[in-house]
C-alpha positions in Angstrom: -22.3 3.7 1.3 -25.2 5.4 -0.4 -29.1 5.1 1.3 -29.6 2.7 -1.7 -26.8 0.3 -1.0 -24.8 1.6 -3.7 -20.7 1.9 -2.4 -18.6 4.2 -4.0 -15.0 5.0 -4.0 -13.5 8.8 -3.0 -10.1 9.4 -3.5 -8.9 12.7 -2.3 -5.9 14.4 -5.1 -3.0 12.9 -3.6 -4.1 9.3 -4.4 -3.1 10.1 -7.9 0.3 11.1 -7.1 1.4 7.8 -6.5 2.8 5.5 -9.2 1.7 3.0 -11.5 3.0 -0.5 -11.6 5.7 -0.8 -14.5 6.4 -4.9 -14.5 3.4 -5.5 -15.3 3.1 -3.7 -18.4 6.7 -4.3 -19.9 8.1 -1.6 -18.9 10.5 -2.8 -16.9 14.0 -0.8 -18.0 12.7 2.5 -16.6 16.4 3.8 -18.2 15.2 3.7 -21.6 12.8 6.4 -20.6 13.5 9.0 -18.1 9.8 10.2 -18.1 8.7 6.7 -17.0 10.3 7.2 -13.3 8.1 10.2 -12.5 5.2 7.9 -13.2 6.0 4.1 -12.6 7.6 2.5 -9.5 11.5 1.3 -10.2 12.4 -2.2 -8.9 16.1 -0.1 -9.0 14.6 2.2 -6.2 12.6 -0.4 -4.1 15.6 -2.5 -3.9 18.4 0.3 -3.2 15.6 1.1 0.1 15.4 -2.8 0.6 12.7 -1.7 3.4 9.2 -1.8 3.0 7.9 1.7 2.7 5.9 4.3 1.3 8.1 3.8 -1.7 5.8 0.3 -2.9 2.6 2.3 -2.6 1.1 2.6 -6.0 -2.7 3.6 -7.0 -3.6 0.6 -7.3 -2.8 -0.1 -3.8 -5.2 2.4 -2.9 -7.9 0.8 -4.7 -7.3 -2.7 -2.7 -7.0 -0.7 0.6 -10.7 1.1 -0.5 -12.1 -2.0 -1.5 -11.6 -3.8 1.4 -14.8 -1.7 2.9 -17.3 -3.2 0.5 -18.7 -5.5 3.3 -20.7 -7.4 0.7 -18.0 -8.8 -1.0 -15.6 -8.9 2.4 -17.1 -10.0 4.9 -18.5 -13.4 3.4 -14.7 -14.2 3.5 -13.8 -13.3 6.6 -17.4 -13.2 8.3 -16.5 -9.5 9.6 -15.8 -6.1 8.3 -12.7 -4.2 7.8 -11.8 -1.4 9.1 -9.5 1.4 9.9 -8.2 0.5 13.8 -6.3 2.8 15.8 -2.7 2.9 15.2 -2.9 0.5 12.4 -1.8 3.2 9.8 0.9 2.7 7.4 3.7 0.4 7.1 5.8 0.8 10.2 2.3 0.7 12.3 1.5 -2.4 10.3 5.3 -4.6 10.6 6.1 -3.5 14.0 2.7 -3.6 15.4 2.4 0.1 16.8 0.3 -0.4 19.4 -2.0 -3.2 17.2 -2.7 -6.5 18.4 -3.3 -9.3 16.5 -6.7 -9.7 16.7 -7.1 -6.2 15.5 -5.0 -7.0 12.8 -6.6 -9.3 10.7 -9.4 -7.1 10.4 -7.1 -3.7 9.9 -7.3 -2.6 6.0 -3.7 -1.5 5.8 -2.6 -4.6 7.2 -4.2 -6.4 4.3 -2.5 -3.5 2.1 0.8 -4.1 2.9 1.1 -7.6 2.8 -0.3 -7.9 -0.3 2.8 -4.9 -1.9 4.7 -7.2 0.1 4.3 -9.7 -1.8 3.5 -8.0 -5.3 7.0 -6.6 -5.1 9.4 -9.2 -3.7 7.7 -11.0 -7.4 8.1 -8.1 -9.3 11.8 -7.2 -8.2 13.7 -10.7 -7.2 16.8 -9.3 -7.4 16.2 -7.2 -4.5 15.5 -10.4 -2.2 12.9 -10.0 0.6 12.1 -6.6 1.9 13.6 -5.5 5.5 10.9 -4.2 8.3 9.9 -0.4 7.6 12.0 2.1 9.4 10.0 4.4 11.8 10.4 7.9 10.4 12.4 7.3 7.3 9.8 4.5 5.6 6.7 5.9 6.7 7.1 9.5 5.9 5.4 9.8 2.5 5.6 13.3 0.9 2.0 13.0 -0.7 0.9 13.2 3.7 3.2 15.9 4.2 6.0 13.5 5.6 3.9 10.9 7.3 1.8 7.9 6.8 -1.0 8.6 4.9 -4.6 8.1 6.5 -7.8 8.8 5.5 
């Protein structure tokens, strides 16, 4: 946050190599356009992993987990801040608790992250039925954080 008050948001280049949200828009048959996989999540691909991973970050994901630090309009809601708390990185950290208690979870950004692509995506892609726990080492290792979960 600026002197001034002002917040801004950073992203570093590999934010934008993750994918947009295709349901939303209509685009849902990503076969009718080959292109649209390199850009747009696949409910085909979420549900084939059936795991929550790496795979349901999208940008806009990224923005919710960046927001969460504007303390003006977060911690009238939950009377503290968020923050980044140790081991409370990506999705395995996150579902299987790595080390992060409770308490320290409800104030952990990705923890907010996560459940709310949990939830996004077991809407989006029904078929798929609800997500499994994220496998250590297979879910977590994104290739945009050179095969690990991504942290800032």
């Amino acid at each position: 946050m600026a002197d001034d008050g002002t917040a801004y948001i950073i992203l570093c280049p590999p934010a934008f190599n993750k994918k947009g949200v295709t349901a939303i828009n209509g685009a849902e048959n990503l076969a009718d356009n080959e292109d649209d996989v390199k850009f747009y999540i696949d409910c085909n691909t979420l549900n084939a992993n059936g795991h929550i991973s790496y795979l349901i970050n999208s940008l806009g994901a990224t923005m919710l987990y960046e927001y969460l630090y504007f303390n003006t309009m977060i911690t009238p809601i939950f009377g503290k801040s968020i923050v980044d708390e140790d081991n409370g990185y990506g999705c395995v950290n996150v579902y299987t608790g790595g080390g992060l208690d409770r308490s320290k979870a409800v104030t952990n950004a990705d923890s907010y992250t996560y459940f709310a692509l949990e939830a996004l995506w077991t809407v989006l892609c029904p078929e798929g039925g609800a997500f499994d726990a994220p496998r250590a080492g297979t879910d977590d290792a994104d290739p945009d954080c050179d095969g690990q979960s991504c942290t800032i």
